[in-house]
C-alpha positions in Angstrom: 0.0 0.0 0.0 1.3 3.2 -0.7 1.5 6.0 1.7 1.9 9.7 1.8 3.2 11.0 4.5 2.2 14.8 5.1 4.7 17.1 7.6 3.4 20.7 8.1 6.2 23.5 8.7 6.3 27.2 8.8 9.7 28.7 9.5 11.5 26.1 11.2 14.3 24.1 9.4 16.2 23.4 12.0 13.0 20.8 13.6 12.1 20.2 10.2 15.7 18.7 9.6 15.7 16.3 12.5 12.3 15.3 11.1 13.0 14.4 7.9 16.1 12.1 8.8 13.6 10.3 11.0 11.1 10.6 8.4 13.7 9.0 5.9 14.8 6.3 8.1 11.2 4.2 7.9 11.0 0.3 8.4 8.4 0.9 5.6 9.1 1.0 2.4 6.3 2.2 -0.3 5.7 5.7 0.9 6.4 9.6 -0.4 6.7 12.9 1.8 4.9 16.0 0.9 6.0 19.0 2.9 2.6 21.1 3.8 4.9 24.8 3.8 2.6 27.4 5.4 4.7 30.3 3.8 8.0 29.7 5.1 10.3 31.8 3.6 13.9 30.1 1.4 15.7 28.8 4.5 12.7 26.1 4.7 13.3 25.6 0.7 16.8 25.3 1.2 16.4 22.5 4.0 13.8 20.8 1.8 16.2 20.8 -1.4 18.7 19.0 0.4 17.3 16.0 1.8 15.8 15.5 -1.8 19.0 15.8 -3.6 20.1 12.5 -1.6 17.1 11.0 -0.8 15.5 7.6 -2.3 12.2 8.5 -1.0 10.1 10.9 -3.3 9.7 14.6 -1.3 7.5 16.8 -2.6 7.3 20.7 -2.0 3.5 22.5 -1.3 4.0 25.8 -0.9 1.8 28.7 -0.5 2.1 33.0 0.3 2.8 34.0 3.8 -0.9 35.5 4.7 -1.5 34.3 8.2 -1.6 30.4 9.6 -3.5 28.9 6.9 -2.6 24.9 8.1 -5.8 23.7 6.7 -5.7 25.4 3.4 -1.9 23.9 2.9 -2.6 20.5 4.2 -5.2 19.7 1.2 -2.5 21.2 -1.5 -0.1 18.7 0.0 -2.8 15.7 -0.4 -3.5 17.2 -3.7 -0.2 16.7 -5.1 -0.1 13.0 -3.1 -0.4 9.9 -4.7 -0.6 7.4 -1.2 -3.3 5.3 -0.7 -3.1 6.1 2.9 -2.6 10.0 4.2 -0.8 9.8 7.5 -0.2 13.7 9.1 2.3 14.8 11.3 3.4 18.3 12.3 7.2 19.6 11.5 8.6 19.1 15.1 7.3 15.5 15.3 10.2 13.0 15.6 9.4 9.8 14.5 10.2 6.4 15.5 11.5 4.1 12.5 8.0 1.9 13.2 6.2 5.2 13.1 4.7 4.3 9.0 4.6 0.7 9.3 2.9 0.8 12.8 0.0 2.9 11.1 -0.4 0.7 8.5 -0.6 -2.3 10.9 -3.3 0.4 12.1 -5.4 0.9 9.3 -8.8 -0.2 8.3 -12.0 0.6 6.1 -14.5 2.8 8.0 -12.0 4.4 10.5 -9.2 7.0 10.7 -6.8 6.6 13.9 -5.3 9.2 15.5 -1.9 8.5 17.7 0.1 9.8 20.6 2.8 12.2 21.2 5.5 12.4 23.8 6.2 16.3 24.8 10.2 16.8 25.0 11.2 19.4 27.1 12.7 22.7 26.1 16.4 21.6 27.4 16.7 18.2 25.8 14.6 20.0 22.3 17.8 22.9 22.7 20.0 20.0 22.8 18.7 18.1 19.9 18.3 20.8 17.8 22.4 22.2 18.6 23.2 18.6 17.6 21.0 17.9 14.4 21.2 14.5 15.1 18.2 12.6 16.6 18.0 9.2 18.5 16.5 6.4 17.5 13.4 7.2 19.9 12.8 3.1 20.7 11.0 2.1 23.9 13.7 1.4 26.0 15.9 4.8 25.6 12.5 6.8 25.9 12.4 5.0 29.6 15.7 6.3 30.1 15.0 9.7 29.0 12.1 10.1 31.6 13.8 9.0 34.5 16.2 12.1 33.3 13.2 14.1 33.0 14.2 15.0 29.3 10.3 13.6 28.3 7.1 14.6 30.2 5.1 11.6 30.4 5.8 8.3 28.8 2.8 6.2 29.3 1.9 6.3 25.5 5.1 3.8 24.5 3.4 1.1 26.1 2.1 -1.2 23.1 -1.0 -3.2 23.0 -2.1 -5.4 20.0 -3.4 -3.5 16.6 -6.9 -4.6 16.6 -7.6 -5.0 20.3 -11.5 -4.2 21.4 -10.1 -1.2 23.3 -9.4 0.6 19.9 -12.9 1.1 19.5 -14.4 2.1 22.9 -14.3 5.4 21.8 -15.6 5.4 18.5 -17.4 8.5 18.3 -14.9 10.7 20.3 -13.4 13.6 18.4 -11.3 15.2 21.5 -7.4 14.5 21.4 -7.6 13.6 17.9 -5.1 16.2 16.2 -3.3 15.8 12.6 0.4 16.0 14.6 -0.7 12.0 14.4 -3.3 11.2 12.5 -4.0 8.5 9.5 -6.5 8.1 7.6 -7.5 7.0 3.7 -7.8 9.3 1.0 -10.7 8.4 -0.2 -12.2 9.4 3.1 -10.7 12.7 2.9 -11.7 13.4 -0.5 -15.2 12.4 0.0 -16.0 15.2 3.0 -13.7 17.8 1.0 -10.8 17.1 3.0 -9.9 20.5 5.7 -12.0 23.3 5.2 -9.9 26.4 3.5 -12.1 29.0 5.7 -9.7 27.8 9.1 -7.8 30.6 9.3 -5.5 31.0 12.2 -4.7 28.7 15.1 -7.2 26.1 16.1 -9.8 23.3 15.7 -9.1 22.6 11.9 -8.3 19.3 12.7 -11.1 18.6 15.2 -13.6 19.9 12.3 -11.9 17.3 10.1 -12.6 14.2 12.8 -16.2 15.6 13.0 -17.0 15.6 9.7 -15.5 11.9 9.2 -17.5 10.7 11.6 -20.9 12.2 10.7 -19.5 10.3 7.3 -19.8 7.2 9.5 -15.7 7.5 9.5 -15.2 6.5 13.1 -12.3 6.6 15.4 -9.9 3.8 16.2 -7.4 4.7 18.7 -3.4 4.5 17.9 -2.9 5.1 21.2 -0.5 2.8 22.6 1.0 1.4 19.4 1.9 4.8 17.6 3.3 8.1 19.1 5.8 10.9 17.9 8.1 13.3 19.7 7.1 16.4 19.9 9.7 18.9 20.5 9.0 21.6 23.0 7.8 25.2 21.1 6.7 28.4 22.2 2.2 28.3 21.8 1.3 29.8 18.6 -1.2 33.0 18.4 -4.6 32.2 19.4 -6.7 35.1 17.9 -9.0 33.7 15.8 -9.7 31.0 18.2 -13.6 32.3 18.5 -14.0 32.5 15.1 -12.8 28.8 14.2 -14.6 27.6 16.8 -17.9 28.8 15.3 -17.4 26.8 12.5 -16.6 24.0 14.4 -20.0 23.9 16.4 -21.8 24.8 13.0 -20.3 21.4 11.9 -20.8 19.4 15.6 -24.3 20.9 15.1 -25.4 20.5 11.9 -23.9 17.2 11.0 -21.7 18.5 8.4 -20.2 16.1 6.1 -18.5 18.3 3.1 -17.0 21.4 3.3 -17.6 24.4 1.0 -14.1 25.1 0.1 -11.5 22.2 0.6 -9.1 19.6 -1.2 -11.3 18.9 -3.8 -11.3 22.4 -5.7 -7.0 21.9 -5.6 -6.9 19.0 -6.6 -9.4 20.1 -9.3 -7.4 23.4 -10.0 -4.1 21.2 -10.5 -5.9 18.8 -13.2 -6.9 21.8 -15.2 -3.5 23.3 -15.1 -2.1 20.0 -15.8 
């Protein structure tokens, strides 16, 4: 099965370096990046150009203009220009473990997306990592280690239980915790409710409107949680002012059992096929 693998970034090379190596060191092996570039400016391009210069795995650049956090709108350009059979979405200061794509295809199945867990570093050991541009391997047992050095917040979430287990579906029809810094789900299911809505603008609930609208699809939620995390490295919160706004459109969604967007993947992917 081919997988695309989407990584959002805005102005940070220096995360976005230490995730591509992890992102390029996979146990799986039939799967492309597609950077999701909210308007970073050539420092970003410059990072991107070199790891596919030397890389075996396709990367592919979406870029848009610097108007404002516009995550949403540049996540569907990066599924438009996909070609996996399976989206899998991950922000670009999420290191990943070299399981991290084969463990959500182990994962997957028709009639669910399944979001996964993520291990906060803290700012000390994310200084450290980021001076060294060189990450660890992130495996179970040096994650133990880490915590008892207090380098990693919590570590509950590296504990593994089986793929399918009947836990994975006791919360079926929760969309709370599910974010896109670890989330997988089929494209098809993303094309058919219009993928993110364009009119997110600004920080917030673009990826709980997305889980919403899946599962008033009847695209329901099976957990990843304890079988596929990331780590996180620590950042300083993002702007919350339009906060109130998004949320609006959120609860018009919760409310109104929305299932397709106005504006979403659909009219880029359409846009592309006419320039094409």
């Amino acid at each position: 099965m081919k997988v695309s693998l989407i990584v959002t970034t805005y102005n940070w090379p220096e995360a976005l370096k230490l995730v591509l190596k992890s992102a390029l060191n996979q146990d799986y092996q039939n799967y492309e990046i597609i950077i999701a570039d909210d308007g970073s400016d050539e420092k970003t391009t410059s990072c991107i150009e070199e790891f596919t210069k030397v890389s075996n795995v396709v990367i592919k650049h979406a870029w848009h203009e610097d108007l404002g956090f516009r995550a949403a709108q540049i996540r569907n350009k990066a599924v438009s220009i996909s070609n996996g059979e399976y989206l899998i979405f991950i922000d670009g200061d999420c290191i990943l473990p070299h399981s991290f794509i084969k463990d959500h295809v182990h994962l997957s199945q028709p009639g669910f997306f399944v979001p996964g867990s993520r291990l906060k570093l803290s700012k000390d050991y994310t200084d450290q990592l980021i001076s060294n541009s060189v990450p660890h391997n992130f495996q179970r047992e040096e994650i133990v280690k880490l915590w008892l050095k207090r380098k990693i917040k919590r570590v509950h979430p590296i504990f593994r239980m089986p793929a399918n287990s009947s836990f994975r579906f006791q919360r079926k029809n929760k969309w709370q915790g599910a974010v896109t810094c670890n989330l997988s789900l089929w494209r098809k299911d993303f094309f058919d409710i219009n993928g993110f809505n364009n009119d997110f603008i600004g920080w917030g609930l673009e990826d709980s409107d997305l889980v919403i609208r899946l599962m008033n699809n009847n695209i329901y939620r099976k957990d990843g949680k304890f079988y596929s995390y990331v780590m996180h490295l620590h950042h300083k919160e993002v702007s919350r002012l339009n906060e109130s706004e998004n949320y609006a459109k959120f609860q018009l969604s919760l409310e109104k059992r929305t299932t397709c967007c106005t504006s979403g993947v659909n009219d880029m992917a359409k846009e592309r096929n006419e320039l094409i």
